[in-house]
C-alpha positions as CSV (number, residue, x, y, z in Angstrom):
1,X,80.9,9.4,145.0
2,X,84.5,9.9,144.6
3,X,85.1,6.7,142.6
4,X,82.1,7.1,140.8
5,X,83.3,10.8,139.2
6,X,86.8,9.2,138.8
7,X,84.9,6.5,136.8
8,X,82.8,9.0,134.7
9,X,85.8,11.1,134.1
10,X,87.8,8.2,132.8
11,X,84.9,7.1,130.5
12,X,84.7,10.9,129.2
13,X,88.3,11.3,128.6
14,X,88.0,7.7,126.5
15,X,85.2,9.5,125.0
16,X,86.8,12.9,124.2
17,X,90.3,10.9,122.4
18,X,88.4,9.0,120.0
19,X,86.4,11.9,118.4
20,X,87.6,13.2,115.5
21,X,90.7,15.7,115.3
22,X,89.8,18.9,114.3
23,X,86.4,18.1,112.6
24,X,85.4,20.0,109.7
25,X,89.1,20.0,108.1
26,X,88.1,17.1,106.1
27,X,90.2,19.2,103.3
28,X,93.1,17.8,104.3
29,X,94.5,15.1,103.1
30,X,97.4,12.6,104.8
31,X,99.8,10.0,103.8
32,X,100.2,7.2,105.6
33,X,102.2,4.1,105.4
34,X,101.6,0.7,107.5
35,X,104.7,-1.4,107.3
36,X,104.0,-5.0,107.5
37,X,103.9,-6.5,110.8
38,X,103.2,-3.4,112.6
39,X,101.2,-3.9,116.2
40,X,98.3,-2.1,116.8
41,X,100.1,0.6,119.0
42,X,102.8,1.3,116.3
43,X,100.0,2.0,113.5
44,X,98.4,3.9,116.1
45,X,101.5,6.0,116.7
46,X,101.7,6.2,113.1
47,X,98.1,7.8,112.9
48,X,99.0,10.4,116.5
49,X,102.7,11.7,115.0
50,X,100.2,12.3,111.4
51,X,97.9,14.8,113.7
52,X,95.0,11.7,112.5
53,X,93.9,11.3,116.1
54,X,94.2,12.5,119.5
55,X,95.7,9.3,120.9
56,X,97.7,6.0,119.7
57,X,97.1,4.3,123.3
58,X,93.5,4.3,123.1
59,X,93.4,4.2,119.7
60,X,94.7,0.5,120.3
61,X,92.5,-0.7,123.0
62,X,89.6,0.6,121.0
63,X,90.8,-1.3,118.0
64,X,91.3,-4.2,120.1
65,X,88.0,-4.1,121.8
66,X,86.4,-4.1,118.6
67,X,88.6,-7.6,117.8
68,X,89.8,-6.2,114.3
69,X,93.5,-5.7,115.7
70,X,94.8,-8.7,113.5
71,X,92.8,-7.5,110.5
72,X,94.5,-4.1,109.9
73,X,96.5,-4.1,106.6
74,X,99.6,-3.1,105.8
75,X,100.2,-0.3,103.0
76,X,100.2,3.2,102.3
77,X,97.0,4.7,103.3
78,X,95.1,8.4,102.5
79,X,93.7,10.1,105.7
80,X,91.2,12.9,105.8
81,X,92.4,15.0,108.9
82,X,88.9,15.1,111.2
83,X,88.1,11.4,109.9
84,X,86.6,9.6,112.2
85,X,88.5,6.4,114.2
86,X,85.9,3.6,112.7
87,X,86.3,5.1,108.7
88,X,90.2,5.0,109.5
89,X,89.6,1.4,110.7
90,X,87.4,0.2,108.2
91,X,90.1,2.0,105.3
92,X,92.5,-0.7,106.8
93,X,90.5,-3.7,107.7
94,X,89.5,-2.9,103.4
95,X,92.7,-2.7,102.5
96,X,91.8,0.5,100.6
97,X,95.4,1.1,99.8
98,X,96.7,3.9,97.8
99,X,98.1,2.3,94.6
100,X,101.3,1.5,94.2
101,X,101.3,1.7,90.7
102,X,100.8,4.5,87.7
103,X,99.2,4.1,84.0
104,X,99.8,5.7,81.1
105,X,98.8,5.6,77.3
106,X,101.2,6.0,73.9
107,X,99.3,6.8,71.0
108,X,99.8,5.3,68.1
109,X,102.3,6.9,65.9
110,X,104.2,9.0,68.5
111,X,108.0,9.1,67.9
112,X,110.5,8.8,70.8
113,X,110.7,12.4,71.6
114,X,106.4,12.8,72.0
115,X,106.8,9.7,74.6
116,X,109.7,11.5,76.8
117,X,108.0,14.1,76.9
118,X,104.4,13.3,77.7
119,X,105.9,11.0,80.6
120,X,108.1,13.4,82.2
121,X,105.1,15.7,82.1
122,X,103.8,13.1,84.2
123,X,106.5,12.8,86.3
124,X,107.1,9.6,85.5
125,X,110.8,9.6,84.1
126,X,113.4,12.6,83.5
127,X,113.1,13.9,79.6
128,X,116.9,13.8,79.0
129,X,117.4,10.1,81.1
130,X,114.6,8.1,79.1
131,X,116.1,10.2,76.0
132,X,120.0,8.5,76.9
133,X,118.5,5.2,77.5
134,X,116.9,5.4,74.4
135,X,119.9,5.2,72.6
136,X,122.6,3.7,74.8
137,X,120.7,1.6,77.6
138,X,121.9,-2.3,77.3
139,X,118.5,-4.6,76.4
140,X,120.2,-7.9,76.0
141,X,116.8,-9.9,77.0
142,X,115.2,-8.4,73.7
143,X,117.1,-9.9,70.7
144,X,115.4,-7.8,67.9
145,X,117.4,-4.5,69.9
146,X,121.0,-5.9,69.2
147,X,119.9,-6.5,65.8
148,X,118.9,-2.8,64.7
149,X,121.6,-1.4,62.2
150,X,123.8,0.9,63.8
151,X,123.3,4.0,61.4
152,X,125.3,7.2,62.8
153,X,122.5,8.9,61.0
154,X,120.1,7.3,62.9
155,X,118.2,9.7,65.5
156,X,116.8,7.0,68.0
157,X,118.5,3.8,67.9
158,X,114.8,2.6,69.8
159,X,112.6,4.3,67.7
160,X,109.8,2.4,66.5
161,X,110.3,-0.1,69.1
162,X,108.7,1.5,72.3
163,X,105.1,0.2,71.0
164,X,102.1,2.1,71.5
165,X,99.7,0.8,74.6
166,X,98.5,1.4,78.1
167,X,101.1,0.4,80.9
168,X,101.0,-0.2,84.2
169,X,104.3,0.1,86.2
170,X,105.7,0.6,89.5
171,X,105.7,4.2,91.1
172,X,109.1,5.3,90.8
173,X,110.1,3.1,88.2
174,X,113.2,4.0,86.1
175,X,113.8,4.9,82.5
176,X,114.8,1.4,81.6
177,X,112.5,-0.4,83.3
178,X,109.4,2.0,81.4
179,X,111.5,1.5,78.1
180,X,111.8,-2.2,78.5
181,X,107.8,-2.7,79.6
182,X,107.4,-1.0,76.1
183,X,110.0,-3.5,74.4
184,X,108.9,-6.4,76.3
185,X,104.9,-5.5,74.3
186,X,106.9,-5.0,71.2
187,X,108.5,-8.4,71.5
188,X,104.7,-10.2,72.0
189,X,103.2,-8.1,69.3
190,X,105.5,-8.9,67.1
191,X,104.5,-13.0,66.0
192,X,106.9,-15.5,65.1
193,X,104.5,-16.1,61.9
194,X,105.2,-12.4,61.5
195,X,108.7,-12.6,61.5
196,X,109.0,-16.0,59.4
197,X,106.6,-14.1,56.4
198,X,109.4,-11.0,57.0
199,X,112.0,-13.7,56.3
200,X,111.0,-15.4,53.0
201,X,110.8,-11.9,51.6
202,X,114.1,-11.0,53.1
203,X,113.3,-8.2,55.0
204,X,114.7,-7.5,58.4
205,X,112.4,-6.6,61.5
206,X,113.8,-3.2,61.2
207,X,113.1,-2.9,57.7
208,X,109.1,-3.5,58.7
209,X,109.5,-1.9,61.4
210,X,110.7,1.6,59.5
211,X,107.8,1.0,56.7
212,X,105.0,0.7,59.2
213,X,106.3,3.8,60.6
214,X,105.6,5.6,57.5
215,X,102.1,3.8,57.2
216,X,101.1,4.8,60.4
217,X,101.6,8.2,60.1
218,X,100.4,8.4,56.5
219,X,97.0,6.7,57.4
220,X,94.1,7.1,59.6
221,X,91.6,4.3,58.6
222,X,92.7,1.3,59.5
223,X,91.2,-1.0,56.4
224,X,94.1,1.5,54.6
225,X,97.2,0.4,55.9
226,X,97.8,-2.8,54.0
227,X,96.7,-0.9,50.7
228,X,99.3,1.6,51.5
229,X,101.7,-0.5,52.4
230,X,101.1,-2.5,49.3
231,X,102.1,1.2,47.5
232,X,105.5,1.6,48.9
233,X,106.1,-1.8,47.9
234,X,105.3,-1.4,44.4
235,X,107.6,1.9,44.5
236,X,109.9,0.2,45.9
237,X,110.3,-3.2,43.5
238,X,110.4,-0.1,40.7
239,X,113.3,1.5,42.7
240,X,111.3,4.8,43.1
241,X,111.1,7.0,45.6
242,X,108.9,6.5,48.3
243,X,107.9,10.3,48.6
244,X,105.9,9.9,51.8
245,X,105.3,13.6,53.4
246,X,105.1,11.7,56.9
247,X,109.0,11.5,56.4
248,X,109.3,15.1,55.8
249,X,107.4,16.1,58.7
250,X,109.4,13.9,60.7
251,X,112.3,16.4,59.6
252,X,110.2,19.2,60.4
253,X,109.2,18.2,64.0
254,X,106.4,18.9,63.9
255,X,102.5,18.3,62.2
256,X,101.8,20.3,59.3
257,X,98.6,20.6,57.4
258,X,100.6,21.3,54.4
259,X,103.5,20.7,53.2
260,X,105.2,23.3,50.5
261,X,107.5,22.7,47.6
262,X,110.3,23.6,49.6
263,X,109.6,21.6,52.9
264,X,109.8,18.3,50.1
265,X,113.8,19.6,49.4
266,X,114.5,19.7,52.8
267,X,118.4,18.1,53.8
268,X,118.1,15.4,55.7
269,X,118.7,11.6,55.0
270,X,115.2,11.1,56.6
271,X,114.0,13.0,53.6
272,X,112.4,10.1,51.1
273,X,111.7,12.7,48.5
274,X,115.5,13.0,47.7
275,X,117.0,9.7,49.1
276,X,116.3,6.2,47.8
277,X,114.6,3.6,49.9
278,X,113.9,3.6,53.8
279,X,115.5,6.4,55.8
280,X,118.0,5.5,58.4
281,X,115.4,4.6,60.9
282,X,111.6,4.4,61.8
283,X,109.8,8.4,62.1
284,X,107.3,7.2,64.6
285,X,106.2,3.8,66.7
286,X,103.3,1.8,64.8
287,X,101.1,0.0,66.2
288,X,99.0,-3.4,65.7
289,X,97.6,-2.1,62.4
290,X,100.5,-1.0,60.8
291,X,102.7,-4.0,61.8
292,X,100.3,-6.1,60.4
293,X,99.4,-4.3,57.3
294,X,103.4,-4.2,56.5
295,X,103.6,-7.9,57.0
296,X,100.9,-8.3,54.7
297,X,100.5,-6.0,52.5
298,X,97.1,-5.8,49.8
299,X,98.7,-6.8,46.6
300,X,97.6,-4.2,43.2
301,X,98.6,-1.9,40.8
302,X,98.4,1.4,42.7
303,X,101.5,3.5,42.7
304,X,100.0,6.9,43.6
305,X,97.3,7.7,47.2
306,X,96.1,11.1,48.0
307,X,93.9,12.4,50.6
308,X,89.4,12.8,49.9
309,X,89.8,15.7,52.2
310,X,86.2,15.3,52.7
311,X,86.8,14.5,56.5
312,X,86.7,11.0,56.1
313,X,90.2,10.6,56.2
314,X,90.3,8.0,53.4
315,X,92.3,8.4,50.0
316,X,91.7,8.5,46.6
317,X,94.5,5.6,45.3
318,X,95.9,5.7,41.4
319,X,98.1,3.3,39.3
320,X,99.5,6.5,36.7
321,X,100.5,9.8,37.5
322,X,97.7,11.0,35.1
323,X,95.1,9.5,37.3
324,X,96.5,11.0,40.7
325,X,96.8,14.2,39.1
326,X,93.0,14.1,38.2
327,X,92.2,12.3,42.0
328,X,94.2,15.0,43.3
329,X,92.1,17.7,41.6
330,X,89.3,16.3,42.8
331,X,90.2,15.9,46.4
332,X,90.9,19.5,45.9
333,X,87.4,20.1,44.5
334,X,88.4,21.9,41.2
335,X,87.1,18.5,39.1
């Protein structure tokens, strides 16, 4: 009798440490990370000192009895406190690992200071860091970065450069590794057919790169950007002014639905209503599109674009001032 209670009372206290810890608390949410190689009893210990289960000992010999012991994974795992032993088990044997990496979107037509900011409000880099390494941070494996004109007028020596996609890095990755995972994209967007074309009409990478800036943030249908491109290029061969409001909200910093008479005599070099040519550097980072539409831009006779402001988001495009005057009138509704 004796050695039968003993045996019931062992099977019960078996019993009792494999149920659930504090069931009904399945609220709360632990962290857990298996290092490789770990036994059995260390990952149980592991899941005891996190309050997961009642104990790492029998947690073993249970695991082992059910002959998955060499099957647990290593990684770091998310516990529900008053999980069960057999879904913490199966989370291992899955591999159902908390990932190890983060993703996050640029836009298209962000500039430098929208990216550093929209990451470190996702924690992902420090503002002022990603900022520094911006302008100072050594990218010797990109050639195109040693090539940008040093300009002391210049706000971002990388702006224009950090090209606009979804990434995937490590967590806890640094500044310059983020910034060079954007470079890196740059680098493949940019085709050596792209750069050869750039070449015969002797203009540098950062010279396309600064144009499609203004084309990206001038345009919003894509079938646009080479015929807009193609109209800084004519005001360009006729040594006008390129007059692009995108560079004066640049200035601004920020998005305007209007711009007044005096936001165009604004004082800055970035200004293309009162300086010739390019500014010092690119106002925002193009993408695809723009690149392209800069590379190879529609060739015509148009010197003047303003917007329908019917919603579409398509302009009306002019060769004379007469015509955009009357375009403009209409876009306005008063013709």
């Amino acid at each position: 009798m004796v050695l039968v209670l003993a045996a019931g009372s062992g099977v019960y206290y078996v019993y009792a440490q494999l149920q659930p810890v504090a069931p009904g608390s399945q609220a709360v949410q632990k962290q857990v990370k298996i290092p490789p190689g770990a036994s059995v009893r260390e990952i149980g210990g592991l899941l005891e000192e996190n309050g997961l289960i009642r104990s790492g000992t029998i947690f073993a010999y249970y695991v082992r009895s059910k002959g998955v012991g060499s099957r647990l994974q290593a990684g770091t795992y998310s516990f529900r406190v008053g999980q069960t032993i057999d879904e913490m088990v199966a989370s291992m044997v899955n591999g159902d690992v908390i990932p190890d990496s983060v993703r996050f979107t640029i836009p298209e037509g962000w500039n430098v200071e929208q990216i550093a900011t929209a990451l470190a409000e996702q924690k992902l880099v420090d503002k002022e860091k990603f900022l520094k390494e911006v302008n100072t941070g050594s990218f010797p494996e990109f050639p195109f970065v040693a090539a940008i004109p040093k300009k002391a007028e210049r706000k971002y020596r990388l702006e224009g450069y950090l090209f606009p996609d979804t990434y995937e890095v490590k967590k806890g990755a640094t500044e310059h590794e983020i910034i060079a995972k954007m470079l890196a994209q740059f680098q493949k967007e940019m085709k050596p057919e792209w750069v050869e074309t750039l070449k015969k009409r002797q203009m540098s990478i950062d010279d396309a790169v600064n144009l499609a800036s203004i084309v990206e943030r001038e345009v919003v249908v894509d079938k646009e950007r080479p015929i807009v491109a193609g109209v800084f290029f004519n005001r360009i061969r006729e040594h006008w002014l390129l007059q692009s409001c995108a560079t004066v909200q640049f200035v601004l910093g920020k998005q305007r639905d209007r711009i007044t008479f005096d936001d165009l005599k604004v004082d800055s070099p970035y200004n293309t209503y009162l300086h010739p040519g390019l500014p010092p550097g690119p106002i925002a980072n193009p993408g695809r599109a723009s690149l392209a539409a800069v590379v190879q831009p529609a060739k015509h006779d148009y010197f003047f674009f303003v917007t329908k402001k019917d919603g579409s988001s398509e302009h009306y495009f002019s060769k004379t001032y007469e015509e955009h005057l009357a375009k403009d009138a209409k876009s306005r509704g008063s013709w």
